[in-house]
C-alpha positions in Angstrom: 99.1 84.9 127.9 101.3 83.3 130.6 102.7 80.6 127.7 103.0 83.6 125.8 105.5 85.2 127.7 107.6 82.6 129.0 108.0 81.7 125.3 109.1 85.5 124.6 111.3 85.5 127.4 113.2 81.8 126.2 113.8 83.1 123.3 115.2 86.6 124.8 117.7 84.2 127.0 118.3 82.3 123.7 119.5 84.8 121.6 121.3 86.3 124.8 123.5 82.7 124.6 123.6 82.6 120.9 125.7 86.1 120.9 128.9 85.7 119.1 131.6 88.1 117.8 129.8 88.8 114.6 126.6 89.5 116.2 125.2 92.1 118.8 122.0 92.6 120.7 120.6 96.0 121.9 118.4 96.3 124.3 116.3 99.8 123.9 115.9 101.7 127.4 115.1 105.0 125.8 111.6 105.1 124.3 112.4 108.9 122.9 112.8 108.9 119.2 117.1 109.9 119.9 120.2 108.9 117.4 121.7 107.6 120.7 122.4 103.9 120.9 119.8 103.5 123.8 116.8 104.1 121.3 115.3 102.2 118.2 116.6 105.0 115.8 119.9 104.8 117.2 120.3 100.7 117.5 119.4 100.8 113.9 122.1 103.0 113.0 124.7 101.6 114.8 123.5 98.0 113.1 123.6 99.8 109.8 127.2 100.8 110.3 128.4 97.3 112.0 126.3 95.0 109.3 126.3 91.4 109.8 123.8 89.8 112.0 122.0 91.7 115.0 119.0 92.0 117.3 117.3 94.7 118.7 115.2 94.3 122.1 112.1 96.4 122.8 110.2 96.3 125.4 112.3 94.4 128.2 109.6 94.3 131.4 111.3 94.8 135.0 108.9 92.5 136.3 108.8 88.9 135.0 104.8 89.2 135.6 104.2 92.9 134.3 101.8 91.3 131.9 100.2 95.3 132.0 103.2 97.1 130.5 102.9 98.7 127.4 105.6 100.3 125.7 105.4 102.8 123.0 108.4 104.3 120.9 107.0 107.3 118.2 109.1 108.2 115.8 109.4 112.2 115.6 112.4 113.4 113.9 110.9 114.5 111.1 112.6 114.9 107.3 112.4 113.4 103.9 115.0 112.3 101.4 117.6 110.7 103.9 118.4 107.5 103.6 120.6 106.5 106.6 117.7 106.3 109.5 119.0 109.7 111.1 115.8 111.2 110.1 112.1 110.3 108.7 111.6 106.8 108.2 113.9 104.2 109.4 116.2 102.6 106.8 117.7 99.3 107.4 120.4 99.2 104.4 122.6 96.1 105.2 123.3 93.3 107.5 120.1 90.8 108.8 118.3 92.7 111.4 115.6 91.6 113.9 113.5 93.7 116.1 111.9 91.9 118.5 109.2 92.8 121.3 109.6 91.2 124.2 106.1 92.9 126.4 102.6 92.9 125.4 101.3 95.7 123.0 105.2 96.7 122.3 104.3 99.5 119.6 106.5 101.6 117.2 104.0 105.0 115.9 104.6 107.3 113.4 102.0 109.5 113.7 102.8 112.6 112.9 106.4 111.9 111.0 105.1 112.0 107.7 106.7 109.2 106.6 107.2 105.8 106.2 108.4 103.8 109.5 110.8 100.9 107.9 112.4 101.1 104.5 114.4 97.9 103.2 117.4 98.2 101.1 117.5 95.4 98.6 121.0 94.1 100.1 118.8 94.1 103.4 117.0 91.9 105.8 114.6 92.8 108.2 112.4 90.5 110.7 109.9 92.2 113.3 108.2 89.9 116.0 105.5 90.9 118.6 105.3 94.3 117.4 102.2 96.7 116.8 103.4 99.0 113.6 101.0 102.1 113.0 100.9 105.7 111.9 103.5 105.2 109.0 102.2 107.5 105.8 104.3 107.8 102.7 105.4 110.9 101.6 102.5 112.4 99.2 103.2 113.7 96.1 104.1 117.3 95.7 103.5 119.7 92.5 104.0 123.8 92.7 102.3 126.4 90.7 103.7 129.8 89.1 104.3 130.9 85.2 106.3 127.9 85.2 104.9 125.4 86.4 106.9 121.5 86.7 106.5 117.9 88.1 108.0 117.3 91.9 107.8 113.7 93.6 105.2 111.5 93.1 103.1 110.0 95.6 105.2 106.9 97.4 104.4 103.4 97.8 104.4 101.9 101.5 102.9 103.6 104.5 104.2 100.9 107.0 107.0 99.3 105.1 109.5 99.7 101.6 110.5 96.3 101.0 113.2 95.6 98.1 115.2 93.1 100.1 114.0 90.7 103.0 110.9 91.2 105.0 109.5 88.7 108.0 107.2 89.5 109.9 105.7 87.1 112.7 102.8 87.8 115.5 102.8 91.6 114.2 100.2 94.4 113.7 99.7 96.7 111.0 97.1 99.0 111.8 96.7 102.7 110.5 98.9 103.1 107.7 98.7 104.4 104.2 101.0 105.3 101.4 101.3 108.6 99.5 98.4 111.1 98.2 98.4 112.1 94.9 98.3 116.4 94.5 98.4 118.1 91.3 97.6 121.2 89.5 96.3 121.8 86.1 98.4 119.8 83.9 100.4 118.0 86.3 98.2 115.5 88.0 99.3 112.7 90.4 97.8 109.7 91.4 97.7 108.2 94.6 100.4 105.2 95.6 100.1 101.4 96.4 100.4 99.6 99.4 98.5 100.9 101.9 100.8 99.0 105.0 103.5 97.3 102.6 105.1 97.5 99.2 106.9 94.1 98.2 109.2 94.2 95.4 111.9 91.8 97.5 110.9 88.2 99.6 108.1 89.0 102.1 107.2 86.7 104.5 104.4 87.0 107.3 103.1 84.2 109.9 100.2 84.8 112.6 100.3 88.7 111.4 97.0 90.8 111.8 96.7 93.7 108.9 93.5 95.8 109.6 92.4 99.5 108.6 95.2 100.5 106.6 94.7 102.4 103.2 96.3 103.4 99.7 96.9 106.8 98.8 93.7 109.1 97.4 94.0 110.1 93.9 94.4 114.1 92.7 92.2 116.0 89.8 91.3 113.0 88.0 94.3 110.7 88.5 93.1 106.6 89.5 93.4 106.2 93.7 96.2 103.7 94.9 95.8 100.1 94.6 96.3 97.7 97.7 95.0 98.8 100.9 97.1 96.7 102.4 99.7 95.1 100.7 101.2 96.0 97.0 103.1 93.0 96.1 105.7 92.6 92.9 108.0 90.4 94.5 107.3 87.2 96.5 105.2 86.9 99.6 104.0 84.2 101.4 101.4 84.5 104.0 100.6 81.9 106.6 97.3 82.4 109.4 97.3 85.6 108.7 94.4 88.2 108.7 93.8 90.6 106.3 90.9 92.8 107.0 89.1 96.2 106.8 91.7 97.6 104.2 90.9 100.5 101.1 91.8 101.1 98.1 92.8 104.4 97.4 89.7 106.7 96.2 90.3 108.6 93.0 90.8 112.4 92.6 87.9 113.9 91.2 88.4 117.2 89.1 87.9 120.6 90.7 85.3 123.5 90.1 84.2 124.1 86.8 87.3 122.3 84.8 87.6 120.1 81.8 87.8 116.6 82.8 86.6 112.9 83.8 86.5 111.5 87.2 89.3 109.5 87.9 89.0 105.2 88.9 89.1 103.8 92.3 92.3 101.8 93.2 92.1 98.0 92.8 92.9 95.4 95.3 91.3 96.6 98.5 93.4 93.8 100.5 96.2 93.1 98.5 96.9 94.0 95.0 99.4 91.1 93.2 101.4 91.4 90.1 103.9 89.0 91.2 103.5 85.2 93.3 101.1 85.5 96.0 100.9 82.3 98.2 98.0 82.3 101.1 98.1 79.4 104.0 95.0 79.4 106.1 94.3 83.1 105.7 91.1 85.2 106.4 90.7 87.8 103.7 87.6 90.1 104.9 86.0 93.2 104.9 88.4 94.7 102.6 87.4 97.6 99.9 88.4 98.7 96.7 88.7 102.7 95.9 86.0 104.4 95.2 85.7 106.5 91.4 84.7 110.4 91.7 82.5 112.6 90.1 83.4 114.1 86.5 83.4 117.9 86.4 80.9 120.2 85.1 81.5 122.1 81.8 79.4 124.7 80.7 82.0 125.6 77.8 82.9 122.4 76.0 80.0 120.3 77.3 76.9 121.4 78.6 75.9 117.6 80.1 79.8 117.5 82.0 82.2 115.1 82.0 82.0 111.4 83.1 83.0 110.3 86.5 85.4 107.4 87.1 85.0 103.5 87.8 85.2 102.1 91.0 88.2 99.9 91.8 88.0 96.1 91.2 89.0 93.6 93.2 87.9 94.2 97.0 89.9 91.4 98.7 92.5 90.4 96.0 93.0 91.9 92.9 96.1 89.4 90.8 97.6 90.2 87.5 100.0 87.7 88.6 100.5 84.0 90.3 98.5 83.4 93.0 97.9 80.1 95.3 95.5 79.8 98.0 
């Protein structure tokens, strides 16, 4: 632990020395979730604005021994469908960004927000270090009922992180986390989404990162559950000692009373679903489950036996439709 933070605290004085004019470094004082400068949401937005290269410092101990500090930062400004980090999740949509912890258990939680935590732009670059990211939970899908009734959003991918651009992650946590729910009414049905902690459709990368207990978004009347617990990858991602463990597959939707209708399928990957280049370096891949398939329903009109219920997911650690080296 000692080694630990005298190598966290070099590399604080290193990037201290490395400033230049087309850099900056903010150190956080304000855990509040704020659009002031002094807080996480408000460094991001003034990185967003400047662009370039900058760093953001959470966590910064008073005492060079306060090995029992712990620093939380919830995110609580709550709304949807805003894209510039001044509310919901926290968009980073230019420039190279790092946020870097700097004290033991430094934790950014979105419990509660309803939303995502990071969303990556594909112009973007993101790296996180020493961080413990939990909480996050994509927006669910929405549907509403009436004489008229008509599709809203679907369920959406990512219930840690959105990545279309440039993701590192190194010494980080993902716990918690779990992408959109599927809801529906008769006719309009919506399945759950992928990528329990992340959705990769950019360059991921991730080095001695820990990714436990997340979970893909639960299927609605019949509609297939999300597929990778906890990663969704179309892109590229590259994983190296990494741990990926105790992740679900979303659990289909099963249909309601006594309606018309066949169970829906589990979600497959329970780890990590892969439609584009997976590569895995000295990874654990365990305890990982695919979605489970739901009941049919009963039909005493068209079909006095009812309806069938729905497949399980495949895959429980790795489900690939796509390149994968291990």
């Amino acid at each position: 632990m000692i080694r630990k933070q005298l190598f966290l605290y070099t590399a604080f004085v290193f990037l201290l020395l490395q400033a230049c004019a087309n850099a900056r470094i903010y150190i956080v004082t304000d855990t509040n979730d704020t659009t002031k400068v002094t807080s996480l949401r408000g460094a991001i937005i003034a990185a967003n604005r400047k662009g370039g290269r900058n760093t953001i410092i959470l966590g910064q101990t008073r005492d060079f021994w306060d090995h029992a500090r712990h620093w939380i930062y919830p995110l609580t400004i709550s709304g949807s469908d805003e894209s510039n980090a001044f509310t919901g999740d926290l968009n980073i949509n230019r420039g190279d960004l790092t946020i870097m912890g700097m004290s033991p258990e430094v934790t950014i939680d979105a419990t509660g927000l309803g939303d995502r935590i990071f969303n990556i732009s594909s112009n973007a670059a993101l790296a996180l270090e020493n961080l413990r990211i939990t909480g996050g939970t994509a927006p669910n899908a929405d549907a509403h009922s009436g004489l008229i009734r008509s599709p809203l959003q679907p369920a959406e991918n990512g219930g840690a992180v959105y990545n279309a651009g440039y993701l590192t992650l190194i010494d980080c946590i993902l716990t918690n986390n779990s992408s959109g729910a599927g809801a529906g009414l008769s006719g309009y049905y919506y399945e759950g989404a992928d990528g329990g902690a992340i959705y990769n459709s950019g360059t991921f990368s991730a080095s001695d990162c820990l990714i436990v207990g997340n979970i893909a978004g639960s299927g609605s009347y019949g509609s297939p559950g999300g597929n990778g617990g906890a990663i969704r990858n179309d892109g590229s991602c590259r994983l190296t000692r990494c741990s990926i463990s105790q992740n679900h597959g979303g659990a289909s939707g099963g249909e309601f009373g006594l309606s018309v209708g066949a169970g829906g399928d589990g979600g497959n990957g329970g780890g990590i679903l892969n439609l584009g280049t997976v590569i895995l370096n000295q990874c654990l891949i365990d305890s990982n489950v695919a979605g489970s398939g739901a009941d049919g329903a009963l039909s005493f009109v068209f079909n006095i036996f009812g309806e069938p219920g729905g497949s399980g997911g495949d895959g429980g650690g790795i489900y690939n439709t796509g390149r994968l080296e291990i």
